[in-house]
C-alpha positions in Angstrom: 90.9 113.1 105.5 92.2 111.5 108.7 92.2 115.3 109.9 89.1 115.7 109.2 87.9 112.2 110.7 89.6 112.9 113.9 87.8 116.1 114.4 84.1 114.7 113.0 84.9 111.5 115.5 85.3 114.1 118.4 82.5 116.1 117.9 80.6 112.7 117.9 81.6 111.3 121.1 81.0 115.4 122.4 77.3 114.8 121.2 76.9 111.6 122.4 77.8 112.9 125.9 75.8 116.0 125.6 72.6 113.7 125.1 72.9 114.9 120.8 72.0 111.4 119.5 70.2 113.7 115.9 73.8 115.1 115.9 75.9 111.5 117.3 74.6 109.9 114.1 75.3 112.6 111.6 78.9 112.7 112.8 79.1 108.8 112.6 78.1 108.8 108.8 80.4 111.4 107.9 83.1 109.6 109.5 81.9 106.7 107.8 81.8 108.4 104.7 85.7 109.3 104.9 86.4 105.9 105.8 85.1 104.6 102.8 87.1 107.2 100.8 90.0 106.5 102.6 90.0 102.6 102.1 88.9 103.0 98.1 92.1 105.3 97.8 94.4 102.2 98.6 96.3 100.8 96.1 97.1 97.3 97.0 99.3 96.9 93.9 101.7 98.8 95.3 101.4 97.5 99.0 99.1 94.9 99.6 99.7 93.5 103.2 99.2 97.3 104.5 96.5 97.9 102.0 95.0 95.1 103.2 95.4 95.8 106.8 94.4 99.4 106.5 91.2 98.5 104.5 90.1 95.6 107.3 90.9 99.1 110.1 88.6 101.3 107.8 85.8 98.7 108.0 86.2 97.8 111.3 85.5 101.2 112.5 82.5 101.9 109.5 80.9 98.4 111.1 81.7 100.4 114.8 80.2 103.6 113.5 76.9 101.7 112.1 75.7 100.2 115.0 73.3 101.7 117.0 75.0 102.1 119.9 77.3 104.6 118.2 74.7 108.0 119.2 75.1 106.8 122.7 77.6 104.9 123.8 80.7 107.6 123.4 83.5 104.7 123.6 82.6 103.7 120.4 84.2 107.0 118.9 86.8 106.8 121.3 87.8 103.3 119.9 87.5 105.2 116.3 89.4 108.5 117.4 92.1 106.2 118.7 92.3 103.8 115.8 92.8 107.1 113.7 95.5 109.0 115.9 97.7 105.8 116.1 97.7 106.0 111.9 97.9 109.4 111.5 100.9 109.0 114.1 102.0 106.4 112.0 102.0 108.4 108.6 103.2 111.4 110.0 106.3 109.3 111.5 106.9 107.7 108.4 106.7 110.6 106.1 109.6 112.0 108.4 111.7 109.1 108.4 111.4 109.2 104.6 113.6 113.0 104.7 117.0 113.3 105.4 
């Protein structure tokens, strides 16, 4: 999903700068969309600070994403693109820390 978000989140900020604000938005709610997947997949049984903190990053960049501003101002998917790399960093690192 973070895959997929980083690309969506791209494309938006691409049609935000190519004057696309019909195609802006429809990137925003998709990326929105896998947000919200992503932050009802937590289980904060199992880790709750993280899942906490993850969940407050997923709706910070939804409530990002929602405004208005999103299908023109392009820095609002770059705050979201970079939100996403530095966790999909972070996964990636720890899922290789985690092999021998």
């Amino acid at each position: 999903m973070y895959i997929g978000a980083l690309r969506l989140s791209r494309e938006g900020r691409d049609a935000v700068a190519a004057g696309q604000p019909t195609q802006a938005k429809e990137r925003a709610v998709h990326v929105a969309t896998l947000l919200r997947r992503l932050d009802v997949c937590l289980d904060h049984g199992v880790a709750p600070d993280l899942s906490t903190n993850l969940s407050r990053l997923y709706q910070h960049m939804q409530a990002r994403l929602d405004q208005a501003e999103a299908i023109s101002d392009p820095a609002i998917f770059d705050e979201v693109i970079a939100i996403l790399d530095k966790l999909w960093d972070g996964f990636q690192s720890a899922e290789k820390s985690s092999y021998p």
